[in-house]
N, C-alpha and C positions, 0 to 999 in steps of 0.2 A: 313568330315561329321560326325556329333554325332550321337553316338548307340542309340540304344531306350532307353536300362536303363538309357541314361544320361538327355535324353529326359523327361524321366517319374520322375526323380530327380532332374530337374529344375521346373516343373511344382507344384509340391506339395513342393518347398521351403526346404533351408535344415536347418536341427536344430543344426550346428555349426557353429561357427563364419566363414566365407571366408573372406581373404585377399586377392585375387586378386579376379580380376573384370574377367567375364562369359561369354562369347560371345552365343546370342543365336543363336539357329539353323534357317538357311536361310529362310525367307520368317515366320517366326513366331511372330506375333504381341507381343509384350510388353507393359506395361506400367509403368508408376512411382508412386510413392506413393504419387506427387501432385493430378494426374489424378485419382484414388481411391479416395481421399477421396472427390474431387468433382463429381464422378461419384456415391459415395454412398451418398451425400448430409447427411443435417441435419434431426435425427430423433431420437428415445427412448435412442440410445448410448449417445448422447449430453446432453440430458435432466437427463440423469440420473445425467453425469460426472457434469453437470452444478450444481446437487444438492452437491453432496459428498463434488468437491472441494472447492464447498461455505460454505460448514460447515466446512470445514478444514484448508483453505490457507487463506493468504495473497492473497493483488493483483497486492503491493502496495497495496499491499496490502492488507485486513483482514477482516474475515465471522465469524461465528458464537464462533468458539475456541476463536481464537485471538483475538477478540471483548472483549471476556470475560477476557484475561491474561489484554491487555490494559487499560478496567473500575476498573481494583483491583488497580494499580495505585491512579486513582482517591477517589476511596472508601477507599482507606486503609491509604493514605496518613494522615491524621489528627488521625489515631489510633497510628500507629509507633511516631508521633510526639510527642504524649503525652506518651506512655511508653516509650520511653528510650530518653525524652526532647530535641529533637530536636529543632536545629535554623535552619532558611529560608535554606539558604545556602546547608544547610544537604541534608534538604527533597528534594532539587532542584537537588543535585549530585547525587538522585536515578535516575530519568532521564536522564540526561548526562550520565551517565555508561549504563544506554541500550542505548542508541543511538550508545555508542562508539562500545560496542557491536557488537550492526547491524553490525556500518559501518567495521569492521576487518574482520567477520567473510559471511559477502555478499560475498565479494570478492574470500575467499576459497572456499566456498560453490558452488560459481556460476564455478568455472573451478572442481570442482568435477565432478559435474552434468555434463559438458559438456564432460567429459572424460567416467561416470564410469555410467551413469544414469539418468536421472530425477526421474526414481520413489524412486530407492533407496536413492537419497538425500534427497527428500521430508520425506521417510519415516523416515529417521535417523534425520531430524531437525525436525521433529514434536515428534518421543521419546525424542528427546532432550529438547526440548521446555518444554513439560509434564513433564518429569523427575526433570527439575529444582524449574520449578515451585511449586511443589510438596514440593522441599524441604525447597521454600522459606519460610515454613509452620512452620518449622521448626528453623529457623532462630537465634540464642542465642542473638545476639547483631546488632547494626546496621552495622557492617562493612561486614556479612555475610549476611543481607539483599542486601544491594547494590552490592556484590559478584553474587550472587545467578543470581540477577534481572538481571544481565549484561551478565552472562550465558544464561537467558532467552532470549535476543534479540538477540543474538548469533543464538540461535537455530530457534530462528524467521524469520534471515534472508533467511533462508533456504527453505520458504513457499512461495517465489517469482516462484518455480518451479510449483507450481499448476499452474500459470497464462499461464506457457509454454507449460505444456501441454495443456491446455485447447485449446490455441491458435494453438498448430502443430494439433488438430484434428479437428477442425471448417474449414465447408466450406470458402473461399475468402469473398464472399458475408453478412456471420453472421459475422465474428471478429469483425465491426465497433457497429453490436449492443447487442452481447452478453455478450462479455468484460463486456463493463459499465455496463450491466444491475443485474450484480451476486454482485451488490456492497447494496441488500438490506439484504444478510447475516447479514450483520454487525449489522445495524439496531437490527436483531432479539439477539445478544450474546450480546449487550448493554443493552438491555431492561433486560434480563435473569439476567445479573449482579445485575444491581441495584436490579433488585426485592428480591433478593437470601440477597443484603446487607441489605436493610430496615431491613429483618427478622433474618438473622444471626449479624452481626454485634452486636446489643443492647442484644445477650442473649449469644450467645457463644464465640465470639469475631473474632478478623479478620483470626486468623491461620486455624481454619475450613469453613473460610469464600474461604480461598484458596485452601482446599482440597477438599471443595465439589466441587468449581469451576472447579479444573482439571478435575474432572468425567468426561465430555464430552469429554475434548479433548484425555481422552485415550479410551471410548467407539468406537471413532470415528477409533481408530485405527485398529479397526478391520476389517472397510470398505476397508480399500487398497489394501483387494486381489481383488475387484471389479475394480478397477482403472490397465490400463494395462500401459506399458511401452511406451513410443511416438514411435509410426511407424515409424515417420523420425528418431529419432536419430537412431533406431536399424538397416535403413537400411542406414544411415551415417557411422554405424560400420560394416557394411558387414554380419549383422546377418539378414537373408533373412526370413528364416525359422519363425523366431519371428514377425516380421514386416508384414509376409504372415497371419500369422495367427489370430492376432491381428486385422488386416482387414478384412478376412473374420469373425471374431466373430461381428465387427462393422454392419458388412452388413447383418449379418443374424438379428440381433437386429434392425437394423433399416426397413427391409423387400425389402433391396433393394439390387441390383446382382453388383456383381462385375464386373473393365471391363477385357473382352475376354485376353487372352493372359496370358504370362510371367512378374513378376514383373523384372523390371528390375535394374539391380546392380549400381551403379554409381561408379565411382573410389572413391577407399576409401580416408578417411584423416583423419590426428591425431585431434582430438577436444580436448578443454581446452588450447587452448596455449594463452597468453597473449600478445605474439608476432602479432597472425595474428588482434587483436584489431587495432594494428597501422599500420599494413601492409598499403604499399600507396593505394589501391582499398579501404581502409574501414578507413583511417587516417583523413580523414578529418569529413566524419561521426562522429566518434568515439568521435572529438573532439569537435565538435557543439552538439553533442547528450550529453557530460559533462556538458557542458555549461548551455544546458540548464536546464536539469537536477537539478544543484546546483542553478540555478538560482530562479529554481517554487518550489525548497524548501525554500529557501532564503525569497521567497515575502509570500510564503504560512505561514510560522510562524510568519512572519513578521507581517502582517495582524491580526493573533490571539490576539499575544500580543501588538501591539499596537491599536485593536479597548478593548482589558482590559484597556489599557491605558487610553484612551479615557472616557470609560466608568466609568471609578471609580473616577478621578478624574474631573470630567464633564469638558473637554475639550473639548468647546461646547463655539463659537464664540458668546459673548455679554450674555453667562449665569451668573445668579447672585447670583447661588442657594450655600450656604454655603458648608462649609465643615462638613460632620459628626463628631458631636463630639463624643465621647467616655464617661465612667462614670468616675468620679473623682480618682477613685482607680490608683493610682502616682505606685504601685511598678513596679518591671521588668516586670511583665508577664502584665500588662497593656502597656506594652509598642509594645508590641509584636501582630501586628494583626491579629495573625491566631494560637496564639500558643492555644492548648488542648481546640479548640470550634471543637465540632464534630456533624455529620451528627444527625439531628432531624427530626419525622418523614414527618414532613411538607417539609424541604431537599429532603427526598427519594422520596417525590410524583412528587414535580417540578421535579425532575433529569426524571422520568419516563414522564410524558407529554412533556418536553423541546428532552427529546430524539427521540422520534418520528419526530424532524427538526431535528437531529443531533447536539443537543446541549450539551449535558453530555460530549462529550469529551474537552470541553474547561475547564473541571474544571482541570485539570491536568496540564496548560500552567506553566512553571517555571517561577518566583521562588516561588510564592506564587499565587494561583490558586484564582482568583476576587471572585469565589462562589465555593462552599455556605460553606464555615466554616473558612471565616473571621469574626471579633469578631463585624463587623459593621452591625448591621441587617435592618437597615435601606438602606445604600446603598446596601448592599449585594443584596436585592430583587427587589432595582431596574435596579443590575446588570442582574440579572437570568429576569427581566422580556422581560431588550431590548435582552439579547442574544437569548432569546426564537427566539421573532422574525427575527433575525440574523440567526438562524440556520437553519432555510426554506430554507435562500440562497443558501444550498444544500452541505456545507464543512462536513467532517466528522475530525474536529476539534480535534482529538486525542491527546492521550500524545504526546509528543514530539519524542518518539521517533519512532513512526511509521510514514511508507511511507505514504504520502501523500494522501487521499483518495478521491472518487468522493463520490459527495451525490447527491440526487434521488428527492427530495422537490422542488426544482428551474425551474422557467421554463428557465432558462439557459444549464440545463441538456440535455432535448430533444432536444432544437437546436445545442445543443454540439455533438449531436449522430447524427441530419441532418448532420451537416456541415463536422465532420469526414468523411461521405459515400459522401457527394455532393460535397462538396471544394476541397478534399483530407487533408490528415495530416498536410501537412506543410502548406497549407495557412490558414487550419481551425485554428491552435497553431498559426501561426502569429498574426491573429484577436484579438483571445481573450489574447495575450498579451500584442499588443498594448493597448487594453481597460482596460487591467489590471494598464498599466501605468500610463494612463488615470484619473484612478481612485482612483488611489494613490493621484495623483497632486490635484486632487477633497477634499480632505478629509480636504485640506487646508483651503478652501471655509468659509466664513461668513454665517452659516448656524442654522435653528435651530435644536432642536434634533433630530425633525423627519428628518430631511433632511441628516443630521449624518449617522443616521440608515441606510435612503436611497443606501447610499455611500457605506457603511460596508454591504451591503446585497450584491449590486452588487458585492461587491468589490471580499468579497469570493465565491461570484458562478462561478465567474472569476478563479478566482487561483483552485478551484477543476475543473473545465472544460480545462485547462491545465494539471492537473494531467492525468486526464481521456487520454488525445491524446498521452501525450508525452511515457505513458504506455504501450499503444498500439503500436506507432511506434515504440518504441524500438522492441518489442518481437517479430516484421515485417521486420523491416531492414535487422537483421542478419542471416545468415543463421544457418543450421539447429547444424553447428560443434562450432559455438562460440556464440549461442544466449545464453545459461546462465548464460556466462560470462560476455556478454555481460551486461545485466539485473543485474546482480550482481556486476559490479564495477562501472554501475549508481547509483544502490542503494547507494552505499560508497558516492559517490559525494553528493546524495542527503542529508545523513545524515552531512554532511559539511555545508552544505548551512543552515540548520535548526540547528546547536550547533552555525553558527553565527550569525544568527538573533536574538538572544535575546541581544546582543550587541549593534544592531543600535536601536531594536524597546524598549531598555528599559535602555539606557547609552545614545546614542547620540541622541533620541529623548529628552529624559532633556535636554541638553545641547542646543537643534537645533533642532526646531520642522519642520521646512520646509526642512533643512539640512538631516533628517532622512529621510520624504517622499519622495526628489528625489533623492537620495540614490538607495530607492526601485524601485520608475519611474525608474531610470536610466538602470537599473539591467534590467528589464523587456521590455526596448528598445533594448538591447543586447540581450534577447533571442530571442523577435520575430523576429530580422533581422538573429540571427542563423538560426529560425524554416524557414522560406522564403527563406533563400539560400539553404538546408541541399539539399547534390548532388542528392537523392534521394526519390523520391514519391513510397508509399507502398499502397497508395487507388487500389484495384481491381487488387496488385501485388501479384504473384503465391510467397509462402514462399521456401524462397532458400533452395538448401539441404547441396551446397560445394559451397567454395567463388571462 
């Protein structure tokens, strides 16, 4: 029978790590920290975290910081081109080096996190993120440009942890609709960008273009004593005392009580292993959750760069309309469709109205971005005019080297967020994959422009309404000791899927226009039959603590 002080020192939680597991005293109710945080529901603690980590993280992705590191990409790209004379190829290897980035450093990042923290990886990838960026500012030559940047997505990939906690402190019932819904940060550090470039850019130039940019994302850093550590993981590591308390801070904020009893301890286990990914309970998961993963990145950039495709070269069944021609001027840099034309202010307004669809991030697609500072001003604007309407579809079109984003414009969004809570995960991602495929095969069609458009609207509110689910199931499936690792060696897949699709959607689409499209159909028949078999449904599933 336990003494009372041991009694009165399980009930106020202790403030040092425990490695073994506690037996409470007979007849004394318990509970766990699933049952807290559905017994303190959703309230000011949510609202808050939902503001901070939208200014701060990725969510796959990225709110108001990362918004802003991502649009310097697109805005600076035609500066560095012209001082230190870039070709296609150059400007194109700054995005492949963040991508590659991400994809190395997801992978370490996400078994740190599970091992040693979420908050403190968050914190260390978001100094790191600033840190770099800062010095891309800095930059002598372009080989420390493309150093720096790839450093940069490094530290980026490290902002998948906001999403986790978010998600370990959301009631069951919110994860389906609050998730998607923190994705119109972005929106606002897009907007902020281009505005900041109109004005800086044509007086100071792009290096203070990047140091004022960073301002935010290190103001921000001061917010993090406000963000606590995830209750689960701390009480996954046997730290009682922290996870105790962290809950009651939640429940006094949000004005509602705690339930009666003892939290209770779970057996402990090591987190971060790589091993339990493949473990046989989580191996076949593991394996269909790659899949598809690389797959909805795969169609997702696929999609970008082949409706530029499309679009610049009016690839448009039974059109008749010429080819822009160019001015007479025969030398090299005539030759060259994007070398040293740079953003004008007419540029900076469209990027500002086409942003609000989510359009600004397409200018950054490799190798040579369709708008707006190709040297063709004629097609150029009637590229920017159909992506405009294109960007409604709700993609958040990004550089290349970011996760995959949901956009907020489409009425394909809201029924993305029904069907996640009504269908469950894996048939609502089956649907919209098959139609993704669907609509791949479509794009083949005898159509006219409007009808084009049609296709490429649908097409990408498709492929972000895939991002949107397969997001969330990830940071659902796993439990509480391997979900960042989890999260973080999708991430790597994802960036695989997205450095190959510039191959089909702009090598074997010349080659093989119908050959390209079911390609991607094909791809996308492979995921939704992964998404429909995956062993497990996470609609209205309690988040695990230990596998």
């Amino acid at each position: 029978m336990a003494t009372a002080p041991e009694e009165a020192e399980n009930a106020i939680g202790l403030e040092e790590i425990h490695t073994e597991r506690k037996e409470s005293p007979k007849g004394q109710k318990t509970f766990t920290v699933e049952e807290a945080v559905e017994t303190i529901g959703f309230g000011r603690f949510h609202i808050m975290l939902f503001f901070i980590m939208g200014s701060t993280v990725v969510h796959l992705f990225p709110k108001v910081a990362e918004a802003m590191e991502i649009m310097l990409i697109a805005v600076v790209s035609p500066l560095i081109r012209c001082e230190w004379q870039l070709q296609d190829w150059q400007v194109a290897l700054v995005t492949t080096m963040v991508f590659f980035g991400y994809m190395v450093f997801s992978i370490v990042l996400g078994l740190l996190a599970d091992r040693y923290g979420r908050w403190k990886i968050l914190l260390l990838s978001f100094l790191w993120a600033a840190y770099f960026s800062l010095l891309t500012s800095f930059a002598p030559s372009y080989i420390w440009f493309v150093f720096l940047r790839a450093m940069v997505g490094g530290g980026v990939s490290g902002h998948a942890q906001g999403l986790i906690i978010k998600t370990e402190f959301l009631p069951t019932k919110y994860r389906g609709y609050m998730l998607p819904l923190s994705q119109v940060f972005w929106l606002a550090g897009s907007l902020l960008i281009i505005g900041l470039a109109s004005v800086v850019n044509p007086t100071i130039g792009w290096r203070w273009l990047i140091r004022i940019a960073s301002i935010p994302g290190i103001l921000l850093i001061l917010l993090f004593k406000f963000i606590p550590e995830s209750a689960r993981y701390n009480v996954s590591m046997g730290n009682m005392g922290a996870a105790l308390a962290t809950l009651q801070r939640i429940a006094r904020m949000n004005g509602a009580a705690m339930p009666e009893g003892l939290l209770r301890e779970p057996a402990k286990e090591r987190g971060g292993r790589f091993k339990d990914l493949i473990h046989p309970k989580y191996l076949r998961t593991t394996l269909q959750i790659w899949i598809i993963w690389l797959g909805i990145a795969f169609a997702y950039y696929g999609v970008i760069l082949a409706s530029a495709e499309l679009l610049e070269r009016d690839v448009v069944c039974g059109s008749a309309a010429p080819p822009v021609q160019d001015s007479g001027d025969d030398s090299e840099e005539s030759h060259s469709p994007c070398h040293c034309h740079l953003f004008g202010p007419t540029a900076y307004q469209t990027m500002i109205i086409s942003t609000a669809g989510e359009i600004a991030r397409n200018l950054s697609s490799p190798p040579c971005p369709p708008v707006p500072y190709c040297r063709q001003p004629e097609l150029t604007a009637k590229v920017l005019a159909v992506h405009a309407l294109l960007a409604t579809s709700g993609t958040q079109a990004m550089s290349p080297w970011q996760r995959g984003n949901r956009g907020h414009c489409s009425p394909v969004n809201p029924l993305n967020i029904l069907g996640i809570n009504l269908l469950g995960r894996r048939l609502s991602l089956c649907i919209t994959m098959a139609c993704t495929a669907l609509f791949f095969l479509l794009l083949n069609i005898c159509t006219s422009s409007a009808g084009m458009v049609g296709f490429l609207f649908m097409l990408r509110a498709l492929v972000s309404a895939n991002f949107n689910t397969i997001y969330i199931y990830t940071a659902e499936v796993y439990p509480t000791t391997m979900r960042a690792l989890g999260m973080g060696t999708s991430g790597s897949l994802c960036r695989v899927g997205a450095m190959v699709a510039p191959f089909i959607s702009q090598v074997l689409m010349n080659a093989s226009f119908i050959g390209a499209l079911c390609l991607f159909s094909s791809v996308c028949v492979v995921c939704a039959i992964s998404a429909v078999t995956l062993p497990i449904e996470t609609k209205g599933r309690a988040l695990q603590q230990v596998k």
